[in-house]
Short mmCIF file of the C-alpha atoms (twelve columns), coordinates in Angstrom:
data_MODEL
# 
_entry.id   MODEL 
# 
loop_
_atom_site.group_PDB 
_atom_site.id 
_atom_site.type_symbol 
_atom_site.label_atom_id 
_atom_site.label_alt_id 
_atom_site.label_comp_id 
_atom_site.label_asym_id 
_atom_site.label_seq_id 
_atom_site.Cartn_x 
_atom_site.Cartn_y 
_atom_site.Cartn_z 
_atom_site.pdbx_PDB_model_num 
ATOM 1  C CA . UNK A 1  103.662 88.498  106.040 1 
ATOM 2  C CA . UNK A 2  100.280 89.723  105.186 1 
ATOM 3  C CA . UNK A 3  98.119  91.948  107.066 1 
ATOM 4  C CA . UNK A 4  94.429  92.293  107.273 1 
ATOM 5  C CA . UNK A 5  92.929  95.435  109.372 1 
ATOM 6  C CA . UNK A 6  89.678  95.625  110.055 1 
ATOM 7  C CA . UNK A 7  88.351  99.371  109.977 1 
ATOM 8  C CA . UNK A 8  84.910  99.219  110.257 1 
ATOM 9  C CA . UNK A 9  82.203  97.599  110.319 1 
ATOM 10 C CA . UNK A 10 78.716  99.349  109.188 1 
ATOM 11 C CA . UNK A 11 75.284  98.172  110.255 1 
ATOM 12 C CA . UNK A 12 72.280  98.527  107.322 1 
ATOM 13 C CA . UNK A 13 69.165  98.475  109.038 1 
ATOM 14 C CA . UNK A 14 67.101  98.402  105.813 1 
ATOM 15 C CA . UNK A 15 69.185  95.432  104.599 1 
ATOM 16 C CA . UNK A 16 70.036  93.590  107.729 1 
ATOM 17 C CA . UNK A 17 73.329  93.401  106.764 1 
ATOM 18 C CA . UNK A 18 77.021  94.579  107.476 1 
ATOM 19 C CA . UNK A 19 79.540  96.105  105.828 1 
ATOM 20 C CA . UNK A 20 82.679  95.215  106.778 1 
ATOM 21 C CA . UNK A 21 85.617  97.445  105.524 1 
ATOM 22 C CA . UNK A 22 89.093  96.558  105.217 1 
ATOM 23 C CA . UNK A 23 92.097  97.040  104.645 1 
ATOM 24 C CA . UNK A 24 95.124  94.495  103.914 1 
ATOM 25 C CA . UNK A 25 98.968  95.035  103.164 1 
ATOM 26 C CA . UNK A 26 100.615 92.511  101.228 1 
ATOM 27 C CA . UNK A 27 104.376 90.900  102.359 1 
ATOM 28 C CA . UNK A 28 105.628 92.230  98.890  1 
ATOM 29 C CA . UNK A 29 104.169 95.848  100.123 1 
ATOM 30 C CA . UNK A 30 100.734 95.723  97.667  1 
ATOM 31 C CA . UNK A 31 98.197  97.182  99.694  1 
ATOM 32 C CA . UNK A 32 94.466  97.402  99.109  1 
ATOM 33 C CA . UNK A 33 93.958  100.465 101.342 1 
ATOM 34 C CA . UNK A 34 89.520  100.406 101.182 1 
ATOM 35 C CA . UNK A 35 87.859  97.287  101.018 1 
ATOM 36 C CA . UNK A 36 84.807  96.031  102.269 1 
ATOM 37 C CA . UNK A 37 82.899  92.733  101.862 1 
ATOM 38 C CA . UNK A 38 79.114  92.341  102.916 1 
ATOM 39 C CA . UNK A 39 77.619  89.843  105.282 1 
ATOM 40 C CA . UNK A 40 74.306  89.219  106.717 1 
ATOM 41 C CA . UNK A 41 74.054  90.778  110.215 1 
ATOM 42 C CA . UNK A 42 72.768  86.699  111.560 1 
ATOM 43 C CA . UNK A 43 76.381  85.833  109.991 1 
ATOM 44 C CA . UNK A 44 78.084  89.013  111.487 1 
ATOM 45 C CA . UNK A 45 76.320  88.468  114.974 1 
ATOM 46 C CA . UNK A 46 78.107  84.787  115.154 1 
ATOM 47 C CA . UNK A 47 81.615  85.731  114.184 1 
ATOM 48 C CA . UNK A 48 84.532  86.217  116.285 1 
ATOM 49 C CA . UNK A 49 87.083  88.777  115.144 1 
ATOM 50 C CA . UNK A 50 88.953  85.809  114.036 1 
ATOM 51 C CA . UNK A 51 86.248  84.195  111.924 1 
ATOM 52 C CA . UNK A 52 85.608  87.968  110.104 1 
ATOM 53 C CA . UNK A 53 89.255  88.332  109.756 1 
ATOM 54 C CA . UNK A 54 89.449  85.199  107.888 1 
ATOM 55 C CA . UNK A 55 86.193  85.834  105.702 1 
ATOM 56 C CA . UNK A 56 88.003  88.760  104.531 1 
ATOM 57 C CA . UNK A 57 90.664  86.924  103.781 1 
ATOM 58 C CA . UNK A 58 89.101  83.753  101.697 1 
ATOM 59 C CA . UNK A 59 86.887  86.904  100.223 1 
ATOM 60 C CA . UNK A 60 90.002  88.348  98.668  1 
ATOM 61 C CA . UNK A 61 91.905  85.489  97.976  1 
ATOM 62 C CA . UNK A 62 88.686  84.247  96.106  1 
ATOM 63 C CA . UNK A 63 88.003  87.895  94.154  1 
ATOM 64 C CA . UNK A 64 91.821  88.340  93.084  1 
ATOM 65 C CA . UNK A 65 92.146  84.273  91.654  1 
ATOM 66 C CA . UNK A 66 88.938  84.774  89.903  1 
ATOM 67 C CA . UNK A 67 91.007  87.933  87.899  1 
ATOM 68 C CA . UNK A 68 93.701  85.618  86.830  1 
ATOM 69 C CA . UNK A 69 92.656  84.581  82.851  1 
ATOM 70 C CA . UNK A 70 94.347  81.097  82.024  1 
ATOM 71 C CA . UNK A 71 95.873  80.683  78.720  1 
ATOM 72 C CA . UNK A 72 95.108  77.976  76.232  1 
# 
């Protein structure tokens, strides 16, 4: 099973947005150990810990397919 953690999540002021830093563990043990995606703090304000949880998820799921180079 895969796990997501959130570690932190970081207000800019200047930006009025959020950092949101992450890390995830992999079921075959692959971890990313310091991630962190970037929301707007509107976006961040409406989330539940679920909703972020999954935005990290479809984040890296998204970033990591978009690596993969089909042949042909």
């Amino acid at each position: 099973m895969n796990n997501i953690q959130i570690k932190n999540e970081i207000q800019d002021r200047d930006n009025n947005t959020v950092r949101i830093v992450f890390a995830v563990t992999f079921a075959t043990g692959t971890s990313i150990s310091d991630g962190a995606i970037t929301i707007t703090k509107a976006e961040w304000l409406d989330m539940t810990g679920r909703q972020k949880l999954e935005k990290v998820a479809n984040q890296v799921s998204a970033d990591m397919l978009s690596t993969i180079k089909t042949q042909g």
